[in-house]
N, C-alpha and C positions, 0 to 999 in steps of 0.2 A: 436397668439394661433393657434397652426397647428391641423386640423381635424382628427378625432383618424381612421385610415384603417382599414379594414377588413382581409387585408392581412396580416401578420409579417411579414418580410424576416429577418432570424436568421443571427447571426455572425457567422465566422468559429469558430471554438473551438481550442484552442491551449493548445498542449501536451507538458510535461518536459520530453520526451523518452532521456535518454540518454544510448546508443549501451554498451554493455558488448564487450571485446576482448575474443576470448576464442581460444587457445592454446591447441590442443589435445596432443602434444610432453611434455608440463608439465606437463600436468593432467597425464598422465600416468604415468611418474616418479616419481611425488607427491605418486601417487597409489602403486606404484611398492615400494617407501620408506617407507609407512606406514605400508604396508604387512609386510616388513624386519624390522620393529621396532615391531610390533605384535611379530611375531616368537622368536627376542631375547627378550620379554618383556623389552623393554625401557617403555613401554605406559601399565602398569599393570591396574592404577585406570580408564581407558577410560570406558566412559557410555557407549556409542554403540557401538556394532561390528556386520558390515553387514553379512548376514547370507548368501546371494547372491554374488557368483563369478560373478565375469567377463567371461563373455563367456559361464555360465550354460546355460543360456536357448536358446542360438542360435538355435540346432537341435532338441527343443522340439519339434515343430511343425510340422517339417521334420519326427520324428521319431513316431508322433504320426498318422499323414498319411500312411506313409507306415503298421505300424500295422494296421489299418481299411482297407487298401487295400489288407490284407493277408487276417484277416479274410472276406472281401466279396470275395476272391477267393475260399476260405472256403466254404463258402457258397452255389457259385453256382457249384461249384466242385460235392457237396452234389445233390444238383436240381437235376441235367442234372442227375446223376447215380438213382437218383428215377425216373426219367423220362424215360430213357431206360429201368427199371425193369419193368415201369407198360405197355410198352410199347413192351417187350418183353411177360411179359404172357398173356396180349391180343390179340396177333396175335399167337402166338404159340402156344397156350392151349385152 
């Protein structure tokens, strides 16, 4: 009879990972045929139809920066010219 420890020591744990191959030169063509079955409706009864291109949203981000960088130019554009008027009638008036 062997005396019960205070310690555990656990086992390792063994995973069934088995790796996916993933092929970007298919997946596009796959992409690129189903687009060209859409358009001549070969696939009329298909349940979903992504509403998301490929490639929308890459320069959202891009595009959304640069407008917030206009208008904070905007902005201090404005500042600096109220800054000079109050700055002009207090010394010259």
């Amino acid at each position: 009879m062997a005396l019960p420890s205070f310690f555990k020591i656990n086992k390792n744990k063994k995973f069934n990972f088995i790796p996916r191959y993933y092929n970007p030169r298919k997946e596009d063509l796959e992409e690129r045929i189903r687009s060209v079955e859409r358009e001549m409706g070969v696939n009329e009864g298909e349940a979903y139809r992504p509403t998301i291109r490929k490639g929308q949203m890459s320069n959202y981000f891009n595009r959304k920066k640069s407008k917030a960088q206009k208008q904070s130019n905007i902005r201090l554009i404005i500042i600096l010219l109220l800054l000079f008027l109050i700055s002009y009638f207090l010394f010259f008036y």
